[in-house]
C-alpha positions as CSV (number, residue, x, y, z in Angstrom):
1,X,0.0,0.0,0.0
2,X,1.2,3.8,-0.9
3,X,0.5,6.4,0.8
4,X,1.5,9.4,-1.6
5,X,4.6,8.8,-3.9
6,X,7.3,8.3,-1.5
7,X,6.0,6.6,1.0
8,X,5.4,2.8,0.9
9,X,4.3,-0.1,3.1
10,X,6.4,-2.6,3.1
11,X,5.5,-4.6,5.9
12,X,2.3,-5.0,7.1
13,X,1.2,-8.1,9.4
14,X,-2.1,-7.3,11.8
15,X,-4.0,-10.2,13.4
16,X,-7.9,-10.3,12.2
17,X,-8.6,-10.0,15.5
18,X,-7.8,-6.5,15.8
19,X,-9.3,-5.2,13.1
20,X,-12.7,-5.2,14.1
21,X,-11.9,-4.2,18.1
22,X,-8.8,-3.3,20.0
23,X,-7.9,-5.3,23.0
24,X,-8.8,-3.0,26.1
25,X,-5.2,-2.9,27.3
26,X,-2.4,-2.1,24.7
27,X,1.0,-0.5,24.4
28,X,2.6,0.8,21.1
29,X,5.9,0.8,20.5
30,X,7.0,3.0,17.5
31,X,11.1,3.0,15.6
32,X,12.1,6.4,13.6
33,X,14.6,5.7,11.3
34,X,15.7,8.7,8.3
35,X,14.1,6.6,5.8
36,X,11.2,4.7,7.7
37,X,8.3,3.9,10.1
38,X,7.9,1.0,12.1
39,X,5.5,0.1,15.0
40,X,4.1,-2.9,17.0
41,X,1.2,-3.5,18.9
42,X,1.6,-5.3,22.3
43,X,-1.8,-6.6,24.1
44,X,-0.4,-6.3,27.5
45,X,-3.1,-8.6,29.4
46,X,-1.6,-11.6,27.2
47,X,1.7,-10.1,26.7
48,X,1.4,-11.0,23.2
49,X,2.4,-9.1,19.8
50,X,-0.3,-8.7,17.6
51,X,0.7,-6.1,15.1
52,X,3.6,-4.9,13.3
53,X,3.9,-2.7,10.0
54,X,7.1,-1.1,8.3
55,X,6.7,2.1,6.3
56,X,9.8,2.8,3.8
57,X,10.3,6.5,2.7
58,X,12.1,8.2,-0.5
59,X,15.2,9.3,0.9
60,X,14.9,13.3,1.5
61,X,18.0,13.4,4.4
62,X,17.3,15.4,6.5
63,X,14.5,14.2,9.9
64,X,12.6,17.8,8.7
65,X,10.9,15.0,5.7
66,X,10.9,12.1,7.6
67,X,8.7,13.9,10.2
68,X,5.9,15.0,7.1
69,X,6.1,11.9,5.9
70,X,5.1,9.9,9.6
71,X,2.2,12.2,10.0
72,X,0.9,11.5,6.6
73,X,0.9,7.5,7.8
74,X,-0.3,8.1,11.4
75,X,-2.8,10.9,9.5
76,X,-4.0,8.0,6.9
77,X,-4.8,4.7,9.5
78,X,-7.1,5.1,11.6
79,X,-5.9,2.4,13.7
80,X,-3.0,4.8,14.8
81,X,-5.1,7.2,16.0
82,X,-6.5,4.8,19.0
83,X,-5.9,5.8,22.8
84,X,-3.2,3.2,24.2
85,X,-2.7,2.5,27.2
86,X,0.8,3.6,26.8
87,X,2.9,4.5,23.6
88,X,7.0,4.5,23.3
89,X,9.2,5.5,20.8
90,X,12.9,5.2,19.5
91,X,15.2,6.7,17.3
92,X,18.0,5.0,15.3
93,X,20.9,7.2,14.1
94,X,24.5,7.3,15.1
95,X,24.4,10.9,17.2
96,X,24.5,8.8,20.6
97,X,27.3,8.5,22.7
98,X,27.6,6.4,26.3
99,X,28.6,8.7,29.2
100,X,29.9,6.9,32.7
101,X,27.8,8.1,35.5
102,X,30.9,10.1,37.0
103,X,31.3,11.6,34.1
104,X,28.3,12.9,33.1
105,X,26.8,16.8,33.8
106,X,23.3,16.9,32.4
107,X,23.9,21.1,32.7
108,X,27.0,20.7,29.7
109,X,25.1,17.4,27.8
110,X,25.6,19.3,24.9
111,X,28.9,20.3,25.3
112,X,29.6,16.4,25.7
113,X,28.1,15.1,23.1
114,X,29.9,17.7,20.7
115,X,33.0,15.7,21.7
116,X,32.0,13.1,18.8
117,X,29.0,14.4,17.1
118,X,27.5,17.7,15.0
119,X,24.9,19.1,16.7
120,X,22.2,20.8,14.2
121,X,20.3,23.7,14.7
122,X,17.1,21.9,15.1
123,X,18.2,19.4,17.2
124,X,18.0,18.7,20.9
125,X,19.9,17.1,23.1
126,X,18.1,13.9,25.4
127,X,20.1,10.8,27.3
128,X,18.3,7.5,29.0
129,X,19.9,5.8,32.4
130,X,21.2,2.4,31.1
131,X,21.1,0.8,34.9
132,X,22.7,-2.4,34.0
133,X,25.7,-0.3,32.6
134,X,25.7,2.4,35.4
135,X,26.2,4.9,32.2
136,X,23.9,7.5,30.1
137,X,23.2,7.2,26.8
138,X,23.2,11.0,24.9
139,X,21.5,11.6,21.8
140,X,19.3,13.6,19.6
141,X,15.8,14.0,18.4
142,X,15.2,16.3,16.1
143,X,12.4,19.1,16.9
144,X,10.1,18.4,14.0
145,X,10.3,14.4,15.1
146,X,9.4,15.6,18.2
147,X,6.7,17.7,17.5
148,X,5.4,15.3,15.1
149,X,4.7,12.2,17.3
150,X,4.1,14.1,20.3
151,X,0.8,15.5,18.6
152,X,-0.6,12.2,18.1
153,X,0.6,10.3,21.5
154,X,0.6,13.0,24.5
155,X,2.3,11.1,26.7
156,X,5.1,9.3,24.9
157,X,8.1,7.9,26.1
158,X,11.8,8.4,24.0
159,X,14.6,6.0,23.7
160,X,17.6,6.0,21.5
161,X,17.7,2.1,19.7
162,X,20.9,1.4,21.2
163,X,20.0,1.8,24.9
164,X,17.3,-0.9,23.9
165,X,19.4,-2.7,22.2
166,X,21.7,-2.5,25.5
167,X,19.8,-3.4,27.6
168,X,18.1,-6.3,26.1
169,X,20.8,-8.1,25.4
170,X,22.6,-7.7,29.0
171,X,19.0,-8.5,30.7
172,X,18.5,-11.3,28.0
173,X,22.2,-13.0,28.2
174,X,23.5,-12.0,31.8
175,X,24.1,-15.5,32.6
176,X,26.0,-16.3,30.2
177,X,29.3,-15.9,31.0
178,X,31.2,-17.0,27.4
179,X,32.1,-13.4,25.9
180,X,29.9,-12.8,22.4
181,X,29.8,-10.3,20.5
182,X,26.2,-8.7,19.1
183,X,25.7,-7.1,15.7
184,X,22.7,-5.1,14.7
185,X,22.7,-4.6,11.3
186,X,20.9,-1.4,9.9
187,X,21.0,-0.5,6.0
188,X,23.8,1.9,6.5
189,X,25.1,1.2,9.6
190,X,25.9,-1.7,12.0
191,X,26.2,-1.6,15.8
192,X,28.8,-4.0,17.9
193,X,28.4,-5.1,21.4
194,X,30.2,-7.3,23.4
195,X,29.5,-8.6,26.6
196,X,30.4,-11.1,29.1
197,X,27.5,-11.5,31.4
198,X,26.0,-8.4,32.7
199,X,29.3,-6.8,31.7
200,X,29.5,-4.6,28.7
201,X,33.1,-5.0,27.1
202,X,32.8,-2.5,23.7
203,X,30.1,-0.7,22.2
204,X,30.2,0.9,19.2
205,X,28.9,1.9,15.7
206,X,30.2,2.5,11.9
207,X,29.3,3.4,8.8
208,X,29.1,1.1,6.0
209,X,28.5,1.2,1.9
210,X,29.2,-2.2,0.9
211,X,29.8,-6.0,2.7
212,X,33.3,-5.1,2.5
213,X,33.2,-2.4,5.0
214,X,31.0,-4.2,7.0
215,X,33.6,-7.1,7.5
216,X,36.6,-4.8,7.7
217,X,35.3,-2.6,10.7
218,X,33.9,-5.7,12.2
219,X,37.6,-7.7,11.7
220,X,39.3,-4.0,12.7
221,X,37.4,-4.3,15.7
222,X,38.0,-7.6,16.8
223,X,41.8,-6.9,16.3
224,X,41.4,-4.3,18.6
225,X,40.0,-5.7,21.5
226,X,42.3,-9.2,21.0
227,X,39.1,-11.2,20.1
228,X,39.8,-14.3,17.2
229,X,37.7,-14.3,14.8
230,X,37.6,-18.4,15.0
231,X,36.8,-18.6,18.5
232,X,34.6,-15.7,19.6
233,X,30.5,-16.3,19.0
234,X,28.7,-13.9,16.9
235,X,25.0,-13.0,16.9
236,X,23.3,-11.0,14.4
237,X,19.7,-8.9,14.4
238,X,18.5,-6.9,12.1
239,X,18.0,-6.6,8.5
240,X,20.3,-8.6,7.6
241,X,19.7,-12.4,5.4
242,X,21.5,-15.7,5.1
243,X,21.9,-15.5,1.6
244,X,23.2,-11.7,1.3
245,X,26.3,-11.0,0.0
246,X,26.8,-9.3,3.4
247,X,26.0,-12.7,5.5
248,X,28.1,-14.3,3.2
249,X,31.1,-12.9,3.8
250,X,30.7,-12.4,7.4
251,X,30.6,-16.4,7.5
252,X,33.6,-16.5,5.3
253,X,35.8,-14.9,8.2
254,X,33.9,-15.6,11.2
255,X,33.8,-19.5,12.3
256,X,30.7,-19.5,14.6
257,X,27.8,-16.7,13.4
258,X,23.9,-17.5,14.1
259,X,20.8,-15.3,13.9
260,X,19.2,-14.2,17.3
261,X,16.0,-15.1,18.6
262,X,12.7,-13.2,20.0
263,X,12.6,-12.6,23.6
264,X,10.5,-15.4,25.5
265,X,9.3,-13.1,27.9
266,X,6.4,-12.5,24.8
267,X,4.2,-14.2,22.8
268,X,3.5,-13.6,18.6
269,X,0.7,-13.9,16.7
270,X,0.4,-16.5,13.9
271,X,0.6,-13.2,11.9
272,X,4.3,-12.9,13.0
273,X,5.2,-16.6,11.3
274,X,6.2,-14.6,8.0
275,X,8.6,-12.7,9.7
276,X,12.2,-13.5,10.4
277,X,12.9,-14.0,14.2
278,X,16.2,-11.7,14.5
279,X,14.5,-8.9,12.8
280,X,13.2,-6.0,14.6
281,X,15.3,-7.1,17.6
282,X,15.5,-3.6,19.4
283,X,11.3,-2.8,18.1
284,X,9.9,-6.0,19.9
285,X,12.0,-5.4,22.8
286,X,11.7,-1.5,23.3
287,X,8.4,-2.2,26.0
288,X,10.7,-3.7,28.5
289,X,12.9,-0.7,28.3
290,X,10.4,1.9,28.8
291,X,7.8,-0.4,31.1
């Protein structure tokens, strides 16, 4: 479905069930990215997923489009325009940066996020506690974003991806104590963790054009931090599939590399059978960040 020129649906998967009534109790969880939409339904009674829709846009860069172009999708479905019982939201770029606790003066957050990122004009500064890290995560959001969502869904928490992302996978894998690392996989960009139980070892993000960036900042990385590339465990979300060119070559230099899995702690509609279980990692997660 099309909604205007450049903006199409690209994933759409919404149980029957809904579509006549809403379950009484819900929370919506909602992913901005430059160039798309995404949001899931939760029915909290059951703790079960029983929506979830992608919206790709024509890439404008800048957040000033991507902002008309959401309220033209929430402004278009009806079903958007319910009253949740609570309603979240994330944003994935790479204008983040992890601040220990010590460190960290919410009076001069600008001042230390300039440090490694270009502040625009139109953007202000937020940061979420990460607990489980003892650290805060600064970032972005621009004001149009903002504005945007924030006219639809009065009472709408923010997250940056990675702090879900985080968190997830330290609350998710804190027992384990073999050291892995994480990759989520955007279309530009790919984010590495590494942990050892509950303790995070390296996070970080980079920019990527082709599958041979992707494996050289990955390898560069692992050089760094003294990891082998044959020994250390390696688990992908994201968009990301086993018979890309990308996958492909990260299984050429990496011996042991498997797909992640969907948090137990839900359950998915029949509707969700179509979709890969290691995408939308940080989406289908970002409730228990914000709960």
């Amino acid at each position: 479905m099309e909604i205007g020129n450049n903006i199409k649906a690209t994933l759409s998967h919404i149980d029957p069930s809904i579509k006549e009534k809403l379950p009484e109790s819900c929370h919506l969880s909602i992913q901005v990215q430059l160039e798309g939409f995404t949001y899931a339904l939760l029915n909290l009674k059951e703790q079960k997923y029983i929506a979830l829709e992608h919206y790709d846009f024509v890439p404008e860069g800048n957040f000033t489009k991507t902002a008309e172009a959401i309220d033209r999708v929430i402004a278009s479905k009806v079903f958007l325009q319910n009253r949740f019982t609570s309603v979240s939201a994330s944003i994935s770029h790479q204008t983040n940066s992890l601040i220990p606790r010590i460190l960290f003066d919410k009076n001069h957050e600008k001042e230390l996020l300039a440090f490694d990122h270009a502040i625009l004009q139109n953007e202000k500064e937020y940061s979420d506690w990460l607990p489980t890290i003892q650290a805060f995560n600064s970032y972005t959001i621009p004001d149009e974003l903002k504005r945007c969502l924030e006219k639809y869904f009065k009472r709408l928490s923010w997250k940056h991806d990675s702090s879900i992302l985080i968190e997830s996978l330290i609350n998710q894998f804190k027992l384990q104590e073999e050291q892995k690392i994480y990759l989520s996989v955007q279309d530009n960009y790919f984010e590495m963790v590494v942990l050892k139980g509950e303790k995070l070892i390296f996070f970080n993000n980079f920019s990527y054009q082709t599958a041979e960036d992707f494996i050289y900042y990955l390898l560069f990385a692992c050089e760094q931090l003294n990891l082998n590339p044959e020994q250390i465990p390696v688990v992908i979300s994201g968009k990301i599939l086993n018979d890309s060119e990308l996958y492909q070559l990260v299984y050429r230099y990496i011996r042991h590399v498997e797909f992640s899995s969907r948090n137990a702690s839900y359950t998915y509609s029949f509707v969700f059978d179509d979709v890969k279980e290691h995408f939308h990692y940080k989406l289908l997660n970002q409730h228990l960040c914000v709960s």
